[in-house]
C-alpha positions as CSV (number, residue, x, y, z in Angstrom):
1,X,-90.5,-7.8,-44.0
2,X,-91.6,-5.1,-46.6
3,X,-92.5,-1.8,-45.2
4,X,-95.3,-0.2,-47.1
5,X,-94.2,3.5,-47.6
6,X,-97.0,6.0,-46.7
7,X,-99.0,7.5,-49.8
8,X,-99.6,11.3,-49.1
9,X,-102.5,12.6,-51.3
10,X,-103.9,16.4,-51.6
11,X,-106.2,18.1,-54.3
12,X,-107.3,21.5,-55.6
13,X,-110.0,22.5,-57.0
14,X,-110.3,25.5,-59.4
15,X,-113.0,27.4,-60.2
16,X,-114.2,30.7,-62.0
17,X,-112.9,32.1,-65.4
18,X,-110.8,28.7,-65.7
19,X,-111.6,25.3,-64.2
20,X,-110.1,22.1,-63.2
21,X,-109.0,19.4,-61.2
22,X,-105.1,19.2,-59.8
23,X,-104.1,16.2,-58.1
24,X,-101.1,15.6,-55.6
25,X,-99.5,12.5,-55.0
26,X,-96.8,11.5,-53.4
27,X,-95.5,7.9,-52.0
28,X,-93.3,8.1,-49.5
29,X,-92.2,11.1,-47.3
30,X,-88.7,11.2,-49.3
31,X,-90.4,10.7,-52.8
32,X,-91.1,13.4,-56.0
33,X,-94.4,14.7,-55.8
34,X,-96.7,13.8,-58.5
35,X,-99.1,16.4,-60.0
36,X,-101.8,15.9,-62.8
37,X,-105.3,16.9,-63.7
38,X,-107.1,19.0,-66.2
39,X,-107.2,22.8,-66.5
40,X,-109.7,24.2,-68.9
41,X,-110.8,27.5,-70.1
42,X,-107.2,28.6,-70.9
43,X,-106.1,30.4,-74.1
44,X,-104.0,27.9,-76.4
45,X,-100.2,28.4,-75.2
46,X,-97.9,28.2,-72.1
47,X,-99.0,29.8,-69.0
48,X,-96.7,29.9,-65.4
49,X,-97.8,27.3,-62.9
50,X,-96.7,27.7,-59.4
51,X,-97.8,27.2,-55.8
52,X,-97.8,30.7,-53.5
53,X,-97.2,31.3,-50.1
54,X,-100.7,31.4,-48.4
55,X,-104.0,29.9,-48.7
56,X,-106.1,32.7,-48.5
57,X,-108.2,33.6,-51.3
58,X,-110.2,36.3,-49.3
59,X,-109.4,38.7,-51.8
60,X,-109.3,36.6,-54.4
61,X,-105.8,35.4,-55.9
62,X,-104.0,38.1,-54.9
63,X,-104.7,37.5,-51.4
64,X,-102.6,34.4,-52.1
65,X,-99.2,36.4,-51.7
66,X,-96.0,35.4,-53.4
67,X,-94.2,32.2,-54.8
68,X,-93.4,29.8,-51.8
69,X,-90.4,30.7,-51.3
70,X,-88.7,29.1,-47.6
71,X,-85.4,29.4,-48.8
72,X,-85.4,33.2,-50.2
73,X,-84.2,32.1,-53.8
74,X,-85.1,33.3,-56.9
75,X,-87.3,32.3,-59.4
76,X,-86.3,29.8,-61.8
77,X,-87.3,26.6,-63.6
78,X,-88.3,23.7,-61.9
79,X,-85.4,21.6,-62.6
80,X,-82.6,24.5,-61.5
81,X,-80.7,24.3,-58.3
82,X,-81.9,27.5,-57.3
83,X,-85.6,28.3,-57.5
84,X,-88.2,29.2,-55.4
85,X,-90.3,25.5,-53.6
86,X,-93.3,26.4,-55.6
87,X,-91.4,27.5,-59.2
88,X,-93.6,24.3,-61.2
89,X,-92.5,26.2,-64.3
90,X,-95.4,26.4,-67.1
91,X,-98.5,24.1,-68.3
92,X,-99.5,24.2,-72.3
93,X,-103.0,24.5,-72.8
94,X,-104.0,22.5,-76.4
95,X,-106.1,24.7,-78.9
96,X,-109.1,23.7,-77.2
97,X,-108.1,25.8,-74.0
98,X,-107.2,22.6,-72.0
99,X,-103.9,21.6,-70.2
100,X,-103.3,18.4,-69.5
101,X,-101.0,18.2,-66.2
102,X,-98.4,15.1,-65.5
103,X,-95.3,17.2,-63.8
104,X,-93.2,15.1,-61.4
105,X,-91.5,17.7,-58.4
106,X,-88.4,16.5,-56.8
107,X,-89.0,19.7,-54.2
108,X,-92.5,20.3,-53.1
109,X,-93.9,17.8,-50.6
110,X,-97.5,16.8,-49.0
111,X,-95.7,16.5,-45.2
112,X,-92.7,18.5,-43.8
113,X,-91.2,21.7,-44.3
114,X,-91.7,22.1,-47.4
115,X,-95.7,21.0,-47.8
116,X,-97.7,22.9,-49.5
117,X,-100.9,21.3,-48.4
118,X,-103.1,24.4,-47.1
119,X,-101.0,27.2,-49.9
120,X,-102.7,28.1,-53.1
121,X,-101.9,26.8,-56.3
122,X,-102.0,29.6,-59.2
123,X,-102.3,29.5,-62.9
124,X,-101.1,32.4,-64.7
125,X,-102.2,34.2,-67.9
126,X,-98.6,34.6,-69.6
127,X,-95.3,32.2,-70.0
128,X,-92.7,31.9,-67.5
129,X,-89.5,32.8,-68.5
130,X,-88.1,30.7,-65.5
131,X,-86.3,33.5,-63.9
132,X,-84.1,34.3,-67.6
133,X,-86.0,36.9,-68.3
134,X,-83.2,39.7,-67.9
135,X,-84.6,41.6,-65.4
136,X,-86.0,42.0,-61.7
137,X,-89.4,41.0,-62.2
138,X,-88.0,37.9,-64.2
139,X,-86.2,36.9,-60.8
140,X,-89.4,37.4,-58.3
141,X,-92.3,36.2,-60.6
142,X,-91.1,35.0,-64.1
143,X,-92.4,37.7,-65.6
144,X,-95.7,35.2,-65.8
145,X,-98.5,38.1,-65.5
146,X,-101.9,38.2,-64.5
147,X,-103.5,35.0,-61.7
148,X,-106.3,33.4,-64.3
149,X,-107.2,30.7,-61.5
150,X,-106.5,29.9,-58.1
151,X,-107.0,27.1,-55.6
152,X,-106.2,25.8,-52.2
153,X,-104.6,22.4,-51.6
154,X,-106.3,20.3,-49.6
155,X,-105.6,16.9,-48.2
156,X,-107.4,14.0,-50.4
157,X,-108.3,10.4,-49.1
């Protein structure tokens, strides 16, 4: 007998001087988590991608604190053994201000400890340096500037 593993699905939406679609997908509770959509409105380049602590947008995306960060790391690059949960690294919007997302996470989740279902998703307005930037602001943030866009994750059917 097969058991069919358990396909946990979330989405953000964002909206406002940038807009797009991010999907979440993961299958299995053990599995990478899958994220791809559409982000337009972006100037052509890279810009830092990263899920923060808290859901709240009251106040905009500031309101939506720091990286998630369970573990008190620093920031670094998605593929680094030391990083904060919601490092994602940075999306490359095409000339036309879109980015086209298909990242594959080996450390967020959509159940457990780590989920981020509920936490905001951020797109930044500069480059991450993925924590090698040379100084402390490179170690908390990436040195990725200004929050462009923001949206919650949500559970998806």
């Amino acid at each position: 007998m097969v058991c069919a593993k358990t396909v946990f699905k979330a989405v953000a939406f964002v909206n406002g001087t940038i807009n797009g679609t991010i999907f979440f997908e993961q299958h299995g509770e053990d599995a990478p988590v899958k994220v791809f959509g559409d982000i337009d409105g972006l100037s052509a380049g890279k810009h830092g991608f990263h899920v923060h602590q808290y859901g709240d947008l009251s106040g905009g995306c500031l309101s939506a604190g720091p990286h998630f960060n369970p573990f008190n790391k620093t920031h670094g690059a998605p593929d680094d053994e030391t990083r904060h949960v919601g490092d994602l690294g940075n999306i490359i919007a095409n000339d036309k201000g879109r980015a086209t997302l298909d990242i594959k996470d080996e450390l967020i989740q959509l159940t457990g400890d780590l989920n981020i279902v509920g936490r905001a998703i951020v797109i930044h307005q500069g480059v991450d340096d993925l924590g090698k930037g040379g100084n402390e602001e490179s170690t908390k943030t990436g040195n990725a500037g200004a929050r462009l866009g923001c949206a919650i994750i949500g559970i998806a059917k």
